[in-house]
C-alpha positions, 0 to 999 in steps of 0.5 A: 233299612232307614229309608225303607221304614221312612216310606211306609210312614210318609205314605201313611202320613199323606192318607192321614191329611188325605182322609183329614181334608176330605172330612173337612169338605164333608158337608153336614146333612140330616141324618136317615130318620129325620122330620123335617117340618116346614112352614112359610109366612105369610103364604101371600106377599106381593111384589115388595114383600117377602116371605120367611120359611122356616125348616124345623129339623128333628131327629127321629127322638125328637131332639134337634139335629146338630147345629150347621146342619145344612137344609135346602129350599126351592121354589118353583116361582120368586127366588128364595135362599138356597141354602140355610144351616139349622141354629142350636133348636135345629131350625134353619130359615130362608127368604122368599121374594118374588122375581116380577112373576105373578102365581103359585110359588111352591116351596120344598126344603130337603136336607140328606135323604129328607125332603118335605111336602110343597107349601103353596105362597101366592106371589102378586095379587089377581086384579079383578078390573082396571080402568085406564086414564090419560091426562091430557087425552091429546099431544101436539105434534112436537110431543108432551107428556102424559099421565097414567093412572090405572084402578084397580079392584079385586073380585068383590070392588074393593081397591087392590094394593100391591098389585104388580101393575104394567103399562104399554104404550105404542110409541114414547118412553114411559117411566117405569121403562115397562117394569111392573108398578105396585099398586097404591093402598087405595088401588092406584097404579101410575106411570108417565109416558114422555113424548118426544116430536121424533115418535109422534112422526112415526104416526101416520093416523092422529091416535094412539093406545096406551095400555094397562095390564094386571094378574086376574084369576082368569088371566090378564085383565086389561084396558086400553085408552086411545090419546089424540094428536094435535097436529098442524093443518097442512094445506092442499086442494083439488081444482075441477075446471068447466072452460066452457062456463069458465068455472070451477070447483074447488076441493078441499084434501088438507090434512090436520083436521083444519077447522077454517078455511080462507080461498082466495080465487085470484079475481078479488073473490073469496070464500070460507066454505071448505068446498067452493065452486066460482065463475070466472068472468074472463079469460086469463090466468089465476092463482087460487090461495087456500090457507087453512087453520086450527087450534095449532096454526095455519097452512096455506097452499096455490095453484094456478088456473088458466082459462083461455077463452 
């Protein structure tokens, strides 16, 4: 009989926890009735500010909920506080930052069956030009360094700050390693792009781009800029020989952009033009040196030439 009447009571026991613990989970929302009134400021922040949104929860006789009563946001644009429980006033916040996306962030709160219209928050300012600059406009060969410096205006010339700014360029290592730059109070954005000789060797051609982009109302806005390659000249020619006359014609098919050129015709004769011809006056054989310079060096190259009558 004991052990029978023991049963019921343990089993009644375990309801009792049972029905505690599950209270314990319960997570407290607002109750049918309720109005929420949601605001964010400011409803423009860039990409290093935030804003606040501020959920004010009230019951249907206008006194507040109960304090810890949880109120959710979302966003459709920038990370914001998921979660938020209302203080003695019934009010509950929550911190919108933007995540590198430029646009129209709207912004809902919801607790229990209540849920409140989208406010819109603009995240990023729309440029309405940029210019690009380069400094210096050249590199040589072996690499270098350059600065980057982007203007940027909005719609009516004025310099935009804060602005999320982003710069490409086809080969080297920028600073920013492609991440967005704000803008400065008087509307510059800058960056620096290293150059190491491993990737102006990628080049085939003496130029490369560099590029800026910004947010604009109609999309991205843009500028370019092309920056040169000091490279060393490299020496080479084509011979066209007359046996006859025993002459020749000499082309010059040197690469980067000689701007002297030094022939030695292997008689004694010489001659600065970048495309000679000369006339022999016996036959024999002759070793004909270019060598061609620039601003970076000079590069010489020899061929022979033979004439047998």
């Amino acid at each position: 009989m004991r052990s029978r009447l023991l049963l019921p009571l343990a089993s009644l026991l375990l309801v009792s926890a049972a029905t505690v613990a599950g209270c314990g989970k319960a997570t407290p929302v607002a109750p049918v009735g309720t109005t929420i009134q949601l605001t964010v400021s400011p409803t423009l922040i860039t990409g290093t500010s935030s804003a606040q949104a501020t959920a004010v929860v009230k019951r249907e006789n206008g006194s507040p909920v109960n304090p810890g009563t949880v109120v959710r946001f979302t966003t459709t644009l920038g990370t914001i506080t998921e979660t938020a429980v209302t203080d003695t006033a019934g009010v509950a916040r929550a911190t919108l930052i933007s995540d590198g996306r430029i646009g129209t962030a709207k912004v809902v709160a919801s607790s229990g069956p209540v849920t409140t219209d989208a406010i819109d928050v603009q995240i990023g300012l729309q440029a309405g030009t940029v210019s690009l600059s380069a400094t210096p406009s050249t590199v040589k060969e072996t690499g270098g360094q350059v600065k980057l410096i982007a203007l940027l205006r909005d719609a009516s010339g004025q310099p935009l700050a804060g602005a999320l700014t982003n710069f490409q360029a086809q080969i080297g290592t920028l600073a920013s390693g492609g991440a967005f730059v704000n803008s400065s109070a008087n509307g510059q954005a800058q960056d620096t792009l290293q150059l190491s000789s491993a990737d102006v060797s990628t080049l085939s051609g003496d130029t490369f781009t560099v590029k800026v982009s910004v947010s604009g109302a109609s999309g991205l806005v843009t500028d370019t800029s092309t920056i040169g390659i000091q490279r060393l000249p490299r020496a080479s020619f084509t011979v066209l020989p007359d046996p006859a006359s025993r002459s020749a014609v000499f082309t010059d098919t040197s690469t980067g952009k000689p701007t002297n050129w030094a022939w030695d015709f292997g008689d004694g004769a010489t001659s600065a033009q970048q495309n000679p011809a000369h006339i022999y006056g016996a036959k024999g054989t002759y070793i004909i040196t270019l060598t061609v310079s620039n601003a970076q060096g000079s590069s010489s190259a020899s061929r022979a030439l033979n004439f047998t009558q």
